[in-house]
C-alpha positions in Angstrom: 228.0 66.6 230.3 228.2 64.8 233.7 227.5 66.4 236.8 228.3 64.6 239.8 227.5 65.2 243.8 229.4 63.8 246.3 226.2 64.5 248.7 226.2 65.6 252.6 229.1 64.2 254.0 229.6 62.0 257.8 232.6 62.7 260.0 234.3 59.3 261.8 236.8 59.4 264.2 239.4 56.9 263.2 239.2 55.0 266.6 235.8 54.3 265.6 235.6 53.6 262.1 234.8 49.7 263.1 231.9 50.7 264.3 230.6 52.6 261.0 229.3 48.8 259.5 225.7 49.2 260.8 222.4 48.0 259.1 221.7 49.6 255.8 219.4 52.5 255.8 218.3 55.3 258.9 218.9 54.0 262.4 216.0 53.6 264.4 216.7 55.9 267.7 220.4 55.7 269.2 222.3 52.9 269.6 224.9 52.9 272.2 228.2 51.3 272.1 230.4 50.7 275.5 234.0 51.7 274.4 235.4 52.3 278.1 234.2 51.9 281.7 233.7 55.9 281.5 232.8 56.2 277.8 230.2 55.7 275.2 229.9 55.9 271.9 226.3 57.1 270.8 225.1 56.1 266.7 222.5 57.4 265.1 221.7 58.5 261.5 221.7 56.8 257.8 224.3 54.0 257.0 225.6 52.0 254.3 226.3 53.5 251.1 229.5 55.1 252.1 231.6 54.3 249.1 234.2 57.7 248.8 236.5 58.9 251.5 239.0 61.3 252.5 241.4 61.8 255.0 241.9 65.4 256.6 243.8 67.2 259.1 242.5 69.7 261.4 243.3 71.6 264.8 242.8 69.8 267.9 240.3 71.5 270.1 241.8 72.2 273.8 239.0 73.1 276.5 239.7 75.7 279.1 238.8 74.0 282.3 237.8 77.2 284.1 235.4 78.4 281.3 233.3 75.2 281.8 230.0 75.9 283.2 226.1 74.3 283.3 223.6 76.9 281.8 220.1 74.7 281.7 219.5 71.2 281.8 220.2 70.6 278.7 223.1 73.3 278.1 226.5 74.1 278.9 229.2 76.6 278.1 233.0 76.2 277.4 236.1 78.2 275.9 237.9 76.1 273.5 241.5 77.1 271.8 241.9 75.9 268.2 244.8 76.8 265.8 243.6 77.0 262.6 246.5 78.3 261.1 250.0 77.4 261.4 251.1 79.6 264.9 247.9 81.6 265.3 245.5 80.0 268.3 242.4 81.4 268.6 240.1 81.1 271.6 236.1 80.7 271.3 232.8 80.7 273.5 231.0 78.3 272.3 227.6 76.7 274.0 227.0 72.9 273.5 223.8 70.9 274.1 224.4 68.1 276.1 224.7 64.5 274.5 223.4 63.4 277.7 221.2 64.4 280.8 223.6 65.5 283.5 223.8 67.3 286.8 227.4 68.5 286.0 230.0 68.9 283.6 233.9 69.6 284.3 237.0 69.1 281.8 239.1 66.0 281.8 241.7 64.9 279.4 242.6 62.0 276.9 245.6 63.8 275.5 248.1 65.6 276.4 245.7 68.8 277.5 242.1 69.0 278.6 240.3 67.5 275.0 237.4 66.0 276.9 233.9 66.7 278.7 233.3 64.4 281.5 229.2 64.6 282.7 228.3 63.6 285.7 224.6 62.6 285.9 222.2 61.7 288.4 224.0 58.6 290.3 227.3 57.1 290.4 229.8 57.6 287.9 230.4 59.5 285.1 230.3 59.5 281.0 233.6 61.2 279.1 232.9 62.7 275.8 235.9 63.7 273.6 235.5 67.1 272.3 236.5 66.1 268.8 235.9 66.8 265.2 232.1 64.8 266.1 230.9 66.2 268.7 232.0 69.7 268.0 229.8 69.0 264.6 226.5 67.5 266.4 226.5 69.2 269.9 227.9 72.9 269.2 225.9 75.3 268.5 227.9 78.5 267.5 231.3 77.1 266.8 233.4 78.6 264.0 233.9 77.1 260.8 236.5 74.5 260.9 238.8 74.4 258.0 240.0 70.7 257.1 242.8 70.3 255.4 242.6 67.7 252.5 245.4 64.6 252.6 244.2 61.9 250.8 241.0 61.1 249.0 240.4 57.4 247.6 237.1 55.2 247.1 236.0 51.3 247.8 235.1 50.5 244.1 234.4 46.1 244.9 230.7 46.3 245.4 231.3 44.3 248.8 233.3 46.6 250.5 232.3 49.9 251.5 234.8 52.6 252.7 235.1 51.6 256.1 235.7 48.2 255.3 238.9 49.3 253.6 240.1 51.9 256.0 239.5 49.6 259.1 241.8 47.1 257.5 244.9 48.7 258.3 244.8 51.4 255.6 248.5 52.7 254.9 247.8 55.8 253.8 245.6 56.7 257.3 248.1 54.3 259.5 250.9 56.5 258.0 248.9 60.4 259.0 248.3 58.9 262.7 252.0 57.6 263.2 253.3 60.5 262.0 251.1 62.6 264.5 252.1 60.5 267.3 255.9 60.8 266.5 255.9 64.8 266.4 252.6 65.4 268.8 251.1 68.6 267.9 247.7 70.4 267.7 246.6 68.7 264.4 244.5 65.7 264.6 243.0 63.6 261.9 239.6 62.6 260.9 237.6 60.5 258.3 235.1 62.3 256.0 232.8 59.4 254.1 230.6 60.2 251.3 227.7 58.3 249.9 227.1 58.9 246.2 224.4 57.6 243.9 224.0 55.6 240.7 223.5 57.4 237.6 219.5 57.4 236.6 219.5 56.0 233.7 223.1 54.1 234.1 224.8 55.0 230.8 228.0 54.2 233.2 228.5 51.3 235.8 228.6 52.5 239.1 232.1 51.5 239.5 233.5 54.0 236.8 230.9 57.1 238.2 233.2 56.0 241.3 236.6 56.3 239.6 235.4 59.6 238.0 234.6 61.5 241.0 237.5 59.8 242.7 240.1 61.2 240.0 238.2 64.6 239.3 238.4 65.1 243.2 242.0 64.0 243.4 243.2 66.7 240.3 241.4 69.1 241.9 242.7 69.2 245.5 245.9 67.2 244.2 246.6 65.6 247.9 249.9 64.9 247.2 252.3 63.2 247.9 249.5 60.1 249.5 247.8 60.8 246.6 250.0 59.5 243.3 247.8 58.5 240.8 244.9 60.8 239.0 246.5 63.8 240.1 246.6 65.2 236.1 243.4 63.6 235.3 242.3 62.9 232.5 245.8 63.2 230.7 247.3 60.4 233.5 243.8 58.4 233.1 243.4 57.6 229.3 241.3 54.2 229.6 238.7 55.9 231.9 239.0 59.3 229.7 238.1 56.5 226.9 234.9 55.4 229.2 233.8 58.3 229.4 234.1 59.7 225.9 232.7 56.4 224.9 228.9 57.7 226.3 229.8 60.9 224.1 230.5 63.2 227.1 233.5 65.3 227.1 232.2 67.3 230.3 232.4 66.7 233.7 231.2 68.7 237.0 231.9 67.6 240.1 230.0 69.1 243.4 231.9 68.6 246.6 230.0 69.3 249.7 232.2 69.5 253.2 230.5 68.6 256.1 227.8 70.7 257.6 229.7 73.1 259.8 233.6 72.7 258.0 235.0 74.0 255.2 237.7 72.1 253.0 241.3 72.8 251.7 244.3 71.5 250.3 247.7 73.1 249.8 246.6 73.9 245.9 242.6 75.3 246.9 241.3 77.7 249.1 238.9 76.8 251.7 235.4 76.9 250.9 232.1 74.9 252.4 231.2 73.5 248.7 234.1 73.1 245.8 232.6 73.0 242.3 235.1 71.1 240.1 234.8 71.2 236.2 236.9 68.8 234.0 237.2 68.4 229.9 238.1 65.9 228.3 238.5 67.0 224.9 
């Protein structure tokens, strides 16, 4: 038997996804990247490695400007709407630690409703945050579950190019989910979810093929369709990596899928759940 773990999982913004090729390893402190005279983007964490992706939908969150207020220095409160299911918006108190000292904190907007914290610190000017899929995940601190809806899952097998390198190429499939969102604006939004998995210990299979496997067990599982065409009857639509596999006399394959911390994943054919255990034979 195989068992496979896609690991803990990193949430990108697309607009950002350029900025994901940072030095190998954990990130010493924060680096900070200018993306606008009133914005920031702030990195910190483990890179490299990210090999699987997959593209989800999600509600946009909308801030209720009123609701906005400082609690501490280091604390603030806001109401934010979400629809999480088709017609049904839901409104939530939810307290946020600041990414950033600041004296105040009011709503602003890069959308077409409030979406976005603007901080005003100290001296002049001010920093804008987006209250995305991001910063809900690092600076909220009671907010619900967010369910994200599965659209496409796919890998960067060359050992070269890591996910990001594919998707900020102009990737079709996530070009095609952000045009369609901008020609019929609603409260879905989409974001990248990047996974790094390992090498087997000992390698009875390249690296490559444990990347095809989870890939195609992932995809029949969750069956993303229609961005998703190939794999999607795996292992009866995949008989020369069924053969790979048999070939190191497995016939069994478990596959752990971790959403990220604070999420839960779906697709039109699973329920939402925060980890999605899928089991595959070959025989």
């Amino acid at each position: 038997m195989l068992y496979f773990t896609t690991g803990p999982a990193t949430v990108v913004d697309p607009s950002y996804i350029e900025h994901m090729n940072q030095p190998t390893g954990i990130m010493e402190g924060i680096k900070v990247i200018r993306i606008s005279d009133d914005h920031r983007l702030f990195l910190q964490g483990e890179f490299g490695g990210f090999r699987i992706y997959s593209l989800v939908t999600h509600s946009r969150a909308e801030v209720i400007p009123s609701s906005i207020r400082k609690i501490s220095s280091t604390h603030f409160v806001s109401t934010v709407k979400f629809e999480f299911t088709p017609g049904s918006v839901t409104e939530h108190k939810i307290f946020f630690r600041s990414p950033i000292p600041f004296a105040d904190v009011r709503a602003t907007r890069y959308g077409v409703f409030p979406d976005c914290f603007e901080f005003r610190g100290s001296g002049p000017g001010t920093e804008s945050f987006p209250c995305n899929l991001s910063f809900l995940l690092l600076y909220a601190e009671n907010c619900p579950l967010i369910p994200l809806r599965i659209e496409y899952i796919g890998i960067a097998k060359s050992a070269k190019r890591e996910a990001q390198d594919r998707l900020g190429e102009g990737h079709e499939k996530l070009q095609k989910l952000l045009a369609e969102q901008n020609r019929r604006p609603s409260t879905q939004t989409t974001s990248i979810v990047l996974y790094r998995p390992s090498p087997l210990e000992p390698p009875i299979l390249p690296f490559a093929d444990i990347l095809e496997t989870i890939e195609a067990t992932m995809i029949q599982y969750f069956k993303p369709h229609p961005l998703n065409v190939e794999r999607l009857n795996f292992p009866h639509d995949s008989p020369a990596l069924s053969k790979k596999i048999k070939g190191i006399g497995t016939c069994k394959i478990i596959t752990e899928v971790s959403a990220p911390k604070g999420t839960q994943l779906f697709s039109n054919s699973v329920s939402v759940a925060e980890t999605h255990i899928i089991r595959v034979s070959l025989e």
